[in-house]
C-alpha positions as CSV (number, residue, x, y, z in Angstrom):
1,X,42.1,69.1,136.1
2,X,39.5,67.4,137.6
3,X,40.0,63.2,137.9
4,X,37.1,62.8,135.6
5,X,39.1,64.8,132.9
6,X,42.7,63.0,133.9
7,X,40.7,59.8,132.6
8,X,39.1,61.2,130.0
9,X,42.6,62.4,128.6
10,X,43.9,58.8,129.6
11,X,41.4,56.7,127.6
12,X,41.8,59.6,124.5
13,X,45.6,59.0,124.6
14,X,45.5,55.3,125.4
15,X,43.0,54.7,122.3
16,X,44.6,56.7,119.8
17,X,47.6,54.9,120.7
18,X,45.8,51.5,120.6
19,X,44.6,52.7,117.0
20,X,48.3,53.5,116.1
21,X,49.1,50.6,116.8
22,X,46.6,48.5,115.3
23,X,47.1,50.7,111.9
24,X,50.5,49.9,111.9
25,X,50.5,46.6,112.1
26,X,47.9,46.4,108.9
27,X,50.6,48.3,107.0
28,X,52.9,45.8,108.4
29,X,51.0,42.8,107.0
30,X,49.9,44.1,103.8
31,X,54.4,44.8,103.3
32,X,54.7,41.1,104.4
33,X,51.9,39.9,101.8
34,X,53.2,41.9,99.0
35,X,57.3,40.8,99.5
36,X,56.6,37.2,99.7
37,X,53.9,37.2,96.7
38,X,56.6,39.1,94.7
39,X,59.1,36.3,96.0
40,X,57.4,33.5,95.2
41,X,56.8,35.0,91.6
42,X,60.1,35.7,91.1
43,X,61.0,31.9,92.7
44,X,58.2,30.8,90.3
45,X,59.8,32.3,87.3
46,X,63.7,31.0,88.2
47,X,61.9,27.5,88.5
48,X,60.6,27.9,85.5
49,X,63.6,28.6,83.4
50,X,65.7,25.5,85.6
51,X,63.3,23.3,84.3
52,X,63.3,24.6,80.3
53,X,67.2,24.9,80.4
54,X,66.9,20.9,81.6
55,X,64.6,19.8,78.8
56,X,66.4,21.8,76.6
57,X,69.6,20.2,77.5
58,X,67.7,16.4,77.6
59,X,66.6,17.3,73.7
60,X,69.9,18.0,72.8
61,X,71.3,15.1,74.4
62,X,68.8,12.8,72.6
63,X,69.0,14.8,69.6
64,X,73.0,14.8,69.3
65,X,72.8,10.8,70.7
């Protein structure tokens, strides 16, 4: 192998690599973006009920006194 084609095999393997990389950390962020949107719903939904039971629990409490 000539040097030209040592470098030419370099940049092939460095770039590929470099587009590994850069693929993988996409997939990475788009996991990220989908766990905490799916925990914030679920957060969302827990808050929710807290804050029903409570009013529910203030009605009966004026109701009863």
């Amino acid at each position: 192998m000539t040097k030209d084609e040592t470098l030419l095999v370099f940049t092939l393997v460095v770039s590929s690599s470099l587009v590994s990389v850069f693929l993988f950390g996409i997939l990475l962020f788009m996991v990220l973006i989908s766990t905490t949107r799916d925990f914030r719903e679920r957060t969302k939904s827990k808050l929710g009920k807290i804050m029903i039971w409570k009013i529910e629990r203030l009605h009966d409490e004026q109701s009863s006194g």
